[in-house]
C-alpha positions as CSV (number, residue, x, y, z in Angstrom):
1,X,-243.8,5.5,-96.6
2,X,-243.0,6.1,-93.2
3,X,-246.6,7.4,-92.3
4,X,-247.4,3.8,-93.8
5,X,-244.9,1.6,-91.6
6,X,-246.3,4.2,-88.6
7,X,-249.7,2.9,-89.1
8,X,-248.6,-1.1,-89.4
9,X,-246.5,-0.6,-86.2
10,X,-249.3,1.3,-84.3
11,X,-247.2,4.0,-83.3
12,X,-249.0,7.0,-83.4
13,X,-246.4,10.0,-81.7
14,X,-243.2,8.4,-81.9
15,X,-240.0,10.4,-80.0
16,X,-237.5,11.5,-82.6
17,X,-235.0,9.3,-82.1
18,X,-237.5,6.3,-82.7
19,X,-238.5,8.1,-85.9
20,X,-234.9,8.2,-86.8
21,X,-234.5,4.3,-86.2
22,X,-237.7,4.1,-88.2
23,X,-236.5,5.3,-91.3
24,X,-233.4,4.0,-91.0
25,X,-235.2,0.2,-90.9
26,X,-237.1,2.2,-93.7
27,X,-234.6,2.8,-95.8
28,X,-233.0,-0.6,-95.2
29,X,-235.8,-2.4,-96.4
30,X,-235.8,-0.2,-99.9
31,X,-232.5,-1.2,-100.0
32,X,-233.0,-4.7,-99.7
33,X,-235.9,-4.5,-102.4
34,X,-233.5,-1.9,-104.8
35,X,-231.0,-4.9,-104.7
36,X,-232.8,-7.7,-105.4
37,X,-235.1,-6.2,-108.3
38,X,-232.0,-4.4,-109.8
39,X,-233.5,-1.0,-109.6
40,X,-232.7,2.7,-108.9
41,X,-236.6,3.7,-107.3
42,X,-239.4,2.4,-105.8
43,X,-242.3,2.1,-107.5
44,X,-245.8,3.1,-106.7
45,X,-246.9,-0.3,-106.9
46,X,-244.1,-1.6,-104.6
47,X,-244.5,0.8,-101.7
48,X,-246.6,-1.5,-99.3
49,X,-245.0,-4.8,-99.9
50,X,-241.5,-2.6,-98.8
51,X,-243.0,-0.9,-95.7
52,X,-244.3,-4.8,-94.8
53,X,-240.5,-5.6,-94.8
54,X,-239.6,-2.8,-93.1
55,X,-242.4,-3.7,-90.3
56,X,-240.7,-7.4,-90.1
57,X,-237.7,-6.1,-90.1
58,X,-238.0,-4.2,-87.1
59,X,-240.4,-6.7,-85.2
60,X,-237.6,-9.4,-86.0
61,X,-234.7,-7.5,-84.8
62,X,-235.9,-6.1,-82.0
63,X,-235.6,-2.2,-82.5
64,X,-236.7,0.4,-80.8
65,X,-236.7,-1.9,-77.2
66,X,-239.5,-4.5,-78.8
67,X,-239.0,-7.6,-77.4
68,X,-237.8,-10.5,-80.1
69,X,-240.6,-13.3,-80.4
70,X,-239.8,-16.7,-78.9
71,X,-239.8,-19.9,-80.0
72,X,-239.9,-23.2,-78.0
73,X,-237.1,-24.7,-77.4
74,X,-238.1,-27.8,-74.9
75,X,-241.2,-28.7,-73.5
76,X,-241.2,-31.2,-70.2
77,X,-244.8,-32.4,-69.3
78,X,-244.1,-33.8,-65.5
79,X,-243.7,-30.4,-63.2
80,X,-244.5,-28.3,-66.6
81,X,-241.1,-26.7,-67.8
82,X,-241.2,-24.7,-71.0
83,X,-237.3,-23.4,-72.7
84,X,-238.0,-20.6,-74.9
85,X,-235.2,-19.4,-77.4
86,X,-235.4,-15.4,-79.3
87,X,-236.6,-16.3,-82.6
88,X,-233.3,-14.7,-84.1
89,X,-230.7,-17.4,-82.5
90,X,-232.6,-20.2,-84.0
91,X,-231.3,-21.8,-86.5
92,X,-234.4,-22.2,-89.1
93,X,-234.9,-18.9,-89.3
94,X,-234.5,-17.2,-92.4
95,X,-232.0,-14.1,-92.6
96,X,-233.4,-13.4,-96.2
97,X,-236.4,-11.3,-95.3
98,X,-237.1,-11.1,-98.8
99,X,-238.2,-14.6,-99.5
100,X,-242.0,-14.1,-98.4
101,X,-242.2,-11.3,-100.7
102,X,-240.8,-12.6,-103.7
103,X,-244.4,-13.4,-105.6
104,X,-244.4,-9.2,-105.6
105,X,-241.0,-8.4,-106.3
106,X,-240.3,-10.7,-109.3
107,X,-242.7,-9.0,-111.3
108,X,-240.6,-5.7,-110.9
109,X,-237.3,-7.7,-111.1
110,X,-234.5,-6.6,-114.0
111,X,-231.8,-8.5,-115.4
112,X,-228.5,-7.1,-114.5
113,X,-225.7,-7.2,-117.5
């Protein structure tokens, strides 16, 4: 998977401690999707829908020296001004990077007794 998540990020001869930072967002994004669908391994099936997270994952939170997106803040027409805010601080933004991908993962989801 992390030839796959390579690929999305267009990094194509990263140094080894970016590779380390990779797999680490990597493995926090099986993580995520072991917890929520109450299982032990990734399935075949699930592989691309978990290196997508892992690829959000890392543009959202800035690793490896990316910058965070922006969102407007204020906007002021006379003398243009435009207030940008990181994408992270605002308050509409979801933590739970889960919820676009839950179409995939419920279908894979187990009941927990």
């Amino acid at each position: 998977m992390l030839k796959k998540l390579l690929m999305v990020l267009g990094k194509s001869n990263p140094a080894s401690d970016e590779t380390e930072l990779l797999q680490f967002v990597l493995d926090l994004a099986c993580d995520k999707v072991k917890n929520y669908c109450n299982i032990e391994i990734i399935p075949k099936e699930l592989e691309n829908t978990v290196v997508r997270i892992a690829a959000d994952l890392w543009r959202t939170e800035g690793y490896g020296g990316e910058e965070k997106p922006k969102e407007v803040t204020a906007v002021k027409r006379g003398d243009v001004s435009t207030s940008f805010a990181s994408v992270s601080t605002c308050d509409n933004v979801q933590s739970d990077y889960l919820s676009k991908y839950k179409a995939q993962l419920n279908s894979f989801r187990k009941l927990r007794w």
